[in-house]
C-alpha positions as CSV (number, residue, x, y, z in Angstrom):
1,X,0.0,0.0,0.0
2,X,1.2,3.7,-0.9
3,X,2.2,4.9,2.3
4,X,1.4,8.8,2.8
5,X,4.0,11.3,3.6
6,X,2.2,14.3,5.4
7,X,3.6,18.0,3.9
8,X,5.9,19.4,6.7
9,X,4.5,22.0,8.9
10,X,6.8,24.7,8.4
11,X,9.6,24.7,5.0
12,X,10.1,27.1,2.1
13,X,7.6,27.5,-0.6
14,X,9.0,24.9,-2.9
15,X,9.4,21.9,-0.8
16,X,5.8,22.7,0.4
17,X,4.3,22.9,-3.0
18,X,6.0,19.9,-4.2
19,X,5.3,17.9,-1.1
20,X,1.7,18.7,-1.2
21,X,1.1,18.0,-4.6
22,X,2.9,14.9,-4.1
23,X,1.2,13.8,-1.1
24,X,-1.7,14.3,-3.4
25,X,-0.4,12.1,-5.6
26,X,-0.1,9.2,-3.4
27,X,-3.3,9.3,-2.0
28,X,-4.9,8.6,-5.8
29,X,-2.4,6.4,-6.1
30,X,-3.7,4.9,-2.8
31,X,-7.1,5.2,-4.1
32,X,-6.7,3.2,-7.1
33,X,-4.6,0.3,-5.4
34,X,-5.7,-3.5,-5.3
35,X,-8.5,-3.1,-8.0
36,X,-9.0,-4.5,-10.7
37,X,-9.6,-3.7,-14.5
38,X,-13.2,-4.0,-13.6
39,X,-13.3,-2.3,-10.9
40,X,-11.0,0.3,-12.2
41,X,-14.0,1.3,-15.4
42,X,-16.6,0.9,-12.4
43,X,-18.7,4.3,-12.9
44,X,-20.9,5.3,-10.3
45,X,-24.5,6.6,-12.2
46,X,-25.3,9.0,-13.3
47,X,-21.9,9.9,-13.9
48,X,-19.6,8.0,-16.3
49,X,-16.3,9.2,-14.3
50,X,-14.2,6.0,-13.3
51,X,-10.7,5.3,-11.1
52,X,-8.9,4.4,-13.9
53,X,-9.8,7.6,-16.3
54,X,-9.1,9.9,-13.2
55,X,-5.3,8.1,-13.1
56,X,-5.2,8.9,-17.0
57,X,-7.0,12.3,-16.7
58,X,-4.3,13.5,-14.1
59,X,-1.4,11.9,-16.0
60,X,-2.3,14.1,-18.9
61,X,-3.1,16.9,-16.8
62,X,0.4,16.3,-15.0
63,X,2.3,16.8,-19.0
64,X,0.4,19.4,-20.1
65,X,0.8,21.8,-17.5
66,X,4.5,21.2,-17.4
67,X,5.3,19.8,-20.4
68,X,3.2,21.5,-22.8
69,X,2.4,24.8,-21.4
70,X,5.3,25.4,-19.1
71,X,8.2,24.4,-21.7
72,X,6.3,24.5,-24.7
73,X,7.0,21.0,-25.7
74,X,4.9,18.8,-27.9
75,X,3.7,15.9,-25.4
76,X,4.8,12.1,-26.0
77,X,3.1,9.0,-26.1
78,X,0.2,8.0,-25.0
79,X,-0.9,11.6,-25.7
80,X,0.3,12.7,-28.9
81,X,-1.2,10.1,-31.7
82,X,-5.1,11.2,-29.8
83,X,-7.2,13.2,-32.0
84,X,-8.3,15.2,-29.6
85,X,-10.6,17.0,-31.6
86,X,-12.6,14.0,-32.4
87,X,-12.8,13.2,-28.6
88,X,-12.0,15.8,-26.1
89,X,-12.5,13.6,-23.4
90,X,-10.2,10.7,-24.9
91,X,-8.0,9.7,-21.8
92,X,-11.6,9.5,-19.7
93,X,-13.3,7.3,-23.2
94,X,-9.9,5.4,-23.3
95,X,-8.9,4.0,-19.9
96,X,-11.6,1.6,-19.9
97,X,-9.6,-0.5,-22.5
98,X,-6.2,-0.2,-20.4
99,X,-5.2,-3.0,-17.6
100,X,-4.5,-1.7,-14.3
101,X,-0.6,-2.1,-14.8
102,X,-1.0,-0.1,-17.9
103,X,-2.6,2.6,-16.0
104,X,-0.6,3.1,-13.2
105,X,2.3,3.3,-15.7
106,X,0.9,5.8,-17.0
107,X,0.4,8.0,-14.3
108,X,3.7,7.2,-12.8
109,X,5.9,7.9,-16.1
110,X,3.5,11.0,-16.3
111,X,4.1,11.7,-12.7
112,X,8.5,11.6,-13.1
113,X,8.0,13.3,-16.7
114,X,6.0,16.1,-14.5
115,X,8.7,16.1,-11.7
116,X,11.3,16.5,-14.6
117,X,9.5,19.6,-15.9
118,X,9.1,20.8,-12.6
119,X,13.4,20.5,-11.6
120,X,14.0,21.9,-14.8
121,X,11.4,25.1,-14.2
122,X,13.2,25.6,-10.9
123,X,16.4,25.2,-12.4
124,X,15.6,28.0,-15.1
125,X,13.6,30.7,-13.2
126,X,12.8,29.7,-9.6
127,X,8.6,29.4,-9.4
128,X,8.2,33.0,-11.2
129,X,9.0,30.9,-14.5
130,X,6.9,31.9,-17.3
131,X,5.7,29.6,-19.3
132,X,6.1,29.1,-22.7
133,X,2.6,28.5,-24.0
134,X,-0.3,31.3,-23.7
135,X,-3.5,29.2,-22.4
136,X,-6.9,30.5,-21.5
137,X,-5.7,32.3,-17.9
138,X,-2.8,33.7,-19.7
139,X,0.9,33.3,-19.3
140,X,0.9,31.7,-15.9
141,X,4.3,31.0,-14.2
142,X,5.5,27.6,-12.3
143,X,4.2,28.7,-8.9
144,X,0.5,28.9,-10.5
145,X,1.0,25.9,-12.4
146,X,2.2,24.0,-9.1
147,X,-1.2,25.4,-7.5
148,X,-3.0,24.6,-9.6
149,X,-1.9,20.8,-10.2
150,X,-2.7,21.0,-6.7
151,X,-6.2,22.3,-6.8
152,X,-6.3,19.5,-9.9
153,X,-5.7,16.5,-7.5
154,X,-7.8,18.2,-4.4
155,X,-11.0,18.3,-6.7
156,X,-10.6,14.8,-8.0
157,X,-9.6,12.6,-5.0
158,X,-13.1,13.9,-3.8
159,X,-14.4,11.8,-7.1
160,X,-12.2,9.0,-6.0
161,X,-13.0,8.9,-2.5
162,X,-16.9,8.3,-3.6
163,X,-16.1,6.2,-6.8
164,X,-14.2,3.9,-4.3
165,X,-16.3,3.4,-1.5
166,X,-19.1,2.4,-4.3
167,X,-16.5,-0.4,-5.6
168,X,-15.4,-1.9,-2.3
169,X,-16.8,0.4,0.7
170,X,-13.0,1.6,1.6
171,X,-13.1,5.0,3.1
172,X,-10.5,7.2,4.3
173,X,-6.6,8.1,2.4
């Protein structure tokens, strides 16, 4: 089981971003442990939202922010081949026909691709790194992307927390 590392009470602003966005991290991670491909494309009516497209959702999410927007770099695979024009909502439609292995590798090569992107933002400009790509709130820096990956996780893990206790009645982290 992913164990959970609690943020520390009291450090600078990066080690507290990155430790709460990783602590989010684990608990999805934690979220979508032991089940299986079944379970994992298990909605809970009326919505079609499932464990296994939130760990794809947030994977994408996860290269986007940093990847795409921050250094302005096409994304890889899984991502680049989608028409996303035909389906918006691909990685949600998709994860349905991935095993759970295939998932969580997904996420986690997202995850290190993201914590890549992130050393190398810190490395440039510190969190007041602009990034590269103009999206719909503008030219945001890292700090705001960090937040906001953050805020990302925060409103999702509220999806998993229900989607699981539906599958298997686990509560909790």
């Amino acid at each position: 089981m992913t164990e959970l590392t609690e943020p520390p009470p009291a450090a600078d602003e990066v080690t507290t971003l990155r430790a709460f966005l990783d602590f989010q991290r684990d608990v999805l991670r934690r979220k979508t442990e032991g089940l299986t491909a079944d379970e994992l494309s298990r909605p809970l009516p009326p919505t079609t939202m499932t464990l296994g497209g939130l760990l794809k959702h947030l994977a994408v999410v996860e290269v986007d922010w940093v990847t795409g927007d921050l250094h302005g770099r096409e994304l890889g695979e899984p991502w680049a081949s989608v028409d996303w024009d035909a389906d918006p909502d691909w990685e949600w439609h998709s994860a349905r026909f991935d095993t759970p292995e295939e998932l969580r590798a997904i996420f986690d090569d997202a995850v290190r691709e993201a914590d890549r992107g992130i050393d190398e933002g810190l490395a440039l400009g510190g969190l007041g790194l602009l990034a590269q790509r103009e999206g719909r709130h503008g030219r945001v820096n890292l700090r705001w992307i960090l937040v906001h990956l953050i805020e990302e996780y925060a409103r999702h893990l509220g999806h998993a927390d229900l989607l699981r206790e539906a599958i298997d009645g686990s509560v909790g982290d």
